[in-house]
N, C-alpha and C positions, 0 to 999 in steps of 0.2 A: 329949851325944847329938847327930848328927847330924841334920838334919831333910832330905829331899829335895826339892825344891822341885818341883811337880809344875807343866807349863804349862799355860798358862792361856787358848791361842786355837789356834785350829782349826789356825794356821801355828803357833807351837810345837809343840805336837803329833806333827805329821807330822816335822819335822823331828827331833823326840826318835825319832821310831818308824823313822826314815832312820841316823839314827844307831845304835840297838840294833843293829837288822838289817845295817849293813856292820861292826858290830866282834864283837859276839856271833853273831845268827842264823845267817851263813853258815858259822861253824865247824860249829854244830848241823846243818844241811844236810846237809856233806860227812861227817860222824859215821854221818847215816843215810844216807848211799847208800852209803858203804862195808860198813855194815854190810848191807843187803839186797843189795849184790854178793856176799856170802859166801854168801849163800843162793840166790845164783842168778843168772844176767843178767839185765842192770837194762837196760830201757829207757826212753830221755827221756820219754817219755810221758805211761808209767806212774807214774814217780816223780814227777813234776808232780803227777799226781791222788793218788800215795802223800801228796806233801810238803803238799798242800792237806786232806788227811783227818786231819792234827796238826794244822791252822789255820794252815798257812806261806802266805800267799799270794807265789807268785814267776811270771815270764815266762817263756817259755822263751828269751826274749831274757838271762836271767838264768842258767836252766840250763844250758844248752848250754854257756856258755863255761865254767862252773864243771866240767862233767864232761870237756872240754877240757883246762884247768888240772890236772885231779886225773890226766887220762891222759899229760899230760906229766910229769908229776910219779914216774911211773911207780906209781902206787897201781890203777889201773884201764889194763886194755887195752880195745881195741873191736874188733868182725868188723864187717864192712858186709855183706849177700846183695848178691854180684855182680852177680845177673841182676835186684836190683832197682832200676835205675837214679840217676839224680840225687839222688833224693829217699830214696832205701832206707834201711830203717829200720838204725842202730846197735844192736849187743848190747854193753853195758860189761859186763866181766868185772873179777873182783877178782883182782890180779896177788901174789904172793910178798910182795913189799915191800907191796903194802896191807892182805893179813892180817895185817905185824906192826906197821903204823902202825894198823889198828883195837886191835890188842893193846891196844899202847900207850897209847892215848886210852883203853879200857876201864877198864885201871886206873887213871887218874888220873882219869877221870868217877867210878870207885867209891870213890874216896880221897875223893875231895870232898865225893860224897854223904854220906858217911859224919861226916864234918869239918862240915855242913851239919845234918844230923840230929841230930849231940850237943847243937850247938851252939840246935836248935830244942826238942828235950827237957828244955833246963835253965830 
């Protein structure tokens, strides 16, 4: 049996919880903005106060480039309101290819879960 060693000072800690969140959390992130871009434009905002009502606490010095990355990536497009100047709010839209990258991640998050669940039943 393996044991995990859990730390033990306020600097382990954070640093274990720095580590989760840049190798796990932020898949989880992009999972759910893609998935409420299918339901609708997503704006940074919002999804900040979305990603903090699951218990994510993130920046939007963190978002932003994340929803950057995912609109180059071609999974999300954006509109800017013209006449709303420098500051105007972003609408992310969920593009072609990000409906069949949430596909995709769908089923292999229900494969898991599934693979997860037997394995917590027995």
């Amino acid at each position: 049996m393996i044991l995990l060693r859990l730390p033990t000072t306020i600097t382990d800690m954070n640093s274990e919880l720095k580590n989760i969140t840049r190798e796990i959390l932020l898949g989880f992130w992009k999972v759910h903005i893609l998935h409420h871009a299918a339901e609708g434009p997503v704006v940074g905002q919002w999804m900040l106060q979305e990603l903090r009502r699951h218990g994510y606490e993130l920046s939007p010095g963190t978002l932003y480039p994340l929803l950057q990355r995912m609109e180059r990536n071609g999974w999300l497009r954006s509109e800017v309101d013209p006449q709303g100047g420098p500051r105007a709010r972003k609408n992310y839209y969920l593009t072609l290819k990000g409906q069949e990258v949430l596909k995709f991640i769908k089923d292999r998050v229900e494969e898991l879960w599934w693979e997860i669940k037997d394995e917590a039943d027995k």
